[in-house]
C-alpha positions as CSV (number, residue, x, y, z in Angstrom):
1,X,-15.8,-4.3,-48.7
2,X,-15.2,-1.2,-46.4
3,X,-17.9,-2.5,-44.3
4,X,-16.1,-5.8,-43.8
5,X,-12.7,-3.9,-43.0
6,X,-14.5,-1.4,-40.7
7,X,-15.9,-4.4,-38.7
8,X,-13.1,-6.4,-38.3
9,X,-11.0,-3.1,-36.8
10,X,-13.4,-2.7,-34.5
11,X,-13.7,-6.9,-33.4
12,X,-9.6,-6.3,-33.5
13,X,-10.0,-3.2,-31.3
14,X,-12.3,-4.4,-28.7
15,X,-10.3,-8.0,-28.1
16,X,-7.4,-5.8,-27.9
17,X,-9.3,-3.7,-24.8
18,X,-10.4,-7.2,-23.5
19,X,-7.2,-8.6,-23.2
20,X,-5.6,-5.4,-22.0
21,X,-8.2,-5.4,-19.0
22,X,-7.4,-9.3,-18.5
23,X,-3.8,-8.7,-18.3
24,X,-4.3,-5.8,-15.7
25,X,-6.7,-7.8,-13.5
26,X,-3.8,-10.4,-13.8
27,X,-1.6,-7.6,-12.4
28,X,-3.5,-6.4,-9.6
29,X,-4.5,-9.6,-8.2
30,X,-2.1,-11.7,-8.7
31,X,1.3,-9.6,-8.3
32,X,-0.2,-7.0,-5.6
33,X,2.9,-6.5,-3.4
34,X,4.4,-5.5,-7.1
35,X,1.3,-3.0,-7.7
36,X,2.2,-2.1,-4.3
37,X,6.4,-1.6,-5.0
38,X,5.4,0.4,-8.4
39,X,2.6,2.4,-6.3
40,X,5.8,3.7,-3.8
41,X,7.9,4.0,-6.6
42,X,5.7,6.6,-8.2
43,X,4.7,8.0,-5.1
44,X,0.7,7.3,-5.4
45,X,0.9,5.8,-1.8
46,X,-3.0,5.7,-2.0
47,X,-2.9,2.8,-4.6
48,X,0.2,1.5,-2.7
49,X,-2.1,1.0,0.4
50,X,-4.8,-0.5,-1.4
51,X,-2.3,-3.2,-3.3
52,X,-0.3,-3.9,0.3
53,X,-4.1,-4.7,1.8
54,X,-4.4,-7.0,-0.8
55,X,-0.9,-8.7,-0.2
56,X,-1.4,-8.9,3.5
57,X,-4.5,-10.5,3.2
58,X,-2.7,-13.0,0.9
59,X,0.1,-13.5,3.2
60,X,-1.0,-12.3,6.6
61,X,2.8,-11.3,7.1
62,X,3.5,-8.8,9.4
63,X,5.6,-6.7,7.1
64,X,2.8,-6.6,4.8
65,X,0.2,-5.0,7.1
66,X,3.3,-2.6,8.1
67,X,3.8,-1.5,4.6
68,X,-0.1,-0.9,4.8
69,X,0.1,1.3,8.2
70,X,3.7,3.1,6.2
71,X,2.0,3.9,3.0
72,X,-0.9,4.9,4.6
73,X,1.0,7.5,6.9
74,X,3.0,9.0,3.7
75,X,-0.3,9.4,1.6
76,X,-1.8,11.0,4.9
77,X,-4.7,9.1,4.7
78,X,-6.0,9.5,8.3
79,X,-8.6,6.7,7.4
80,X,-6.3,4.4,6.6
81,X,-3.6,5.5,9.5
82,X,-6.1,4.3,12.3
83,X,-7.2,1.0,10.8
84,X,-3.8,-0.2,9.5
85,X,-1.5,1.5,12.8
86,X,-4.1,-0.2,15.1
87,X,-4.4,-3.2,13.5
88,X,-0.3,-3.7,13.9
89,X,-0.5,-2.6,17.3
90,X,-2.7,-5.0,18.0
91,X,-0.9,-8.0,15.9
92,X,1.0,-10.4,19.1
93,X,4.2,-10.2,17.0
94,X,4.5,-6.6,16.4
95,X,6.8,-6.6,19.8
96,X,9.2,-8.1,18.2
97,X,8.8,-6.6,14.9
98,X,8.7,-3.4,15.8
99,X,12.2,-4.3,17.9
100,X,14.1,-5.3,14.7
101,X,12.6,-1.8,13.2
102,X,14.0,0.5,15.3
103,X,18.1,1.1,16.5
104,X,20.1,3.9,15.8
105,X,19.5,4.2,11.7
106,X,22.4,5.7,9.2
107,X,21.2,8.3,6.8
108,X,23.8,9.5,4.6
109,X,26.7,10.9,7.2
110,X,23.7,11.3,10.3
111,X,23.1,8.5,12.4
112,X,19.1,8.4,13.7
113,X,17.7,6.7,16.0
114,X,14.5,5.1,15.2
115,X,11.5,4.1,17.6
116,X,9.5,2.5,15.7
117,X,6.4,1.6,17.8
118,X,6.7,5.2,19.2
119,X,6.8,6.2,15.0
120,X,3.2,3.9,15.0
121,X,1.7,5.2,17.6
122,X,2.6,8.8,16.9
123,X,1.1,9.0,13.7
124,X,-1.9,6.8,15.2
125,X,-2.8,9.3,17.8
126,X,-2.3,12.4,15.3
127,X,-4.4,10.7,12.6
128,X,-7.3,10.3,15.8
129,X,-7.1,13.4,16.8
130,X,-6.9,15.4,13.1
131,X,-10.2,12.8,12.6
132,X,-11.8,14.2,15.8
133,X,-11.4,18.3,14.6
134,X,-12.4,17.5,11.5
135,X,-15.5,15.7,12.4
């Protein structure tokens, strides 16, 4: 009798695992730009990166591979800086993206103002060049 109650905890256990896995796989692949928005929210900007990749290949929206290049700057991934801050250099419509990005920005009572193709391409070079001293 035990034997019988022993088994079926562990059948109960395992499809339990099973369908724990399937609803995460569900999760990751199919809601990525939320993976990506609970990533940023937690601040693991690593997984947020990998999640926004995802979505932009999805979508192939522009915002998307800028959330990639943003995330990838505040988990100081210099890996990641140079492929995601040049591939959104290179996009055609980052000109105009990067246009509606920047203006003069309010922050609390202090009004910035943001460049935000010189932001891109700041971080680029500095990711190049911390890649180049550290071999």
């Amino acid at each position: 009798m035990s034997k019988v109650i022993i088994k079926t905890a562990i059948k109960t256990l395992i499809a339990i695992i099973v369908a724990l896995a399937v609803a995460a796989g569900i999760l990751c692949f199919g809601f990525p730009k939320t993976m990506a928005s609970i990533g940023e929210k937690s601040g693991n900007y690593g997984m947020a990166v990998a999640f926004a990749s995802i979505q932009y290949t999805y979508s192939g929206a522009i915002e998307d591979l800028a959330r990639c290049a943003e995330d990838s700057i505040l988990s100081e991934n210099d890996e990641n800086i140079v492929k995601y801050c040049k591939q959104l250099l290179e996009d055609e419509r980052f000109g105009e993206f990067a246009a509606e990005r920047s203006g003069i920005k309010n922050l609390g009572e202090i009004k910035v103002e943001i460049n935000y193709k010189q932001f891109i391409e700041n971080n680029l070079n500095a990711a190049q060049k911390r890649l180049q001293i550290n071999g």
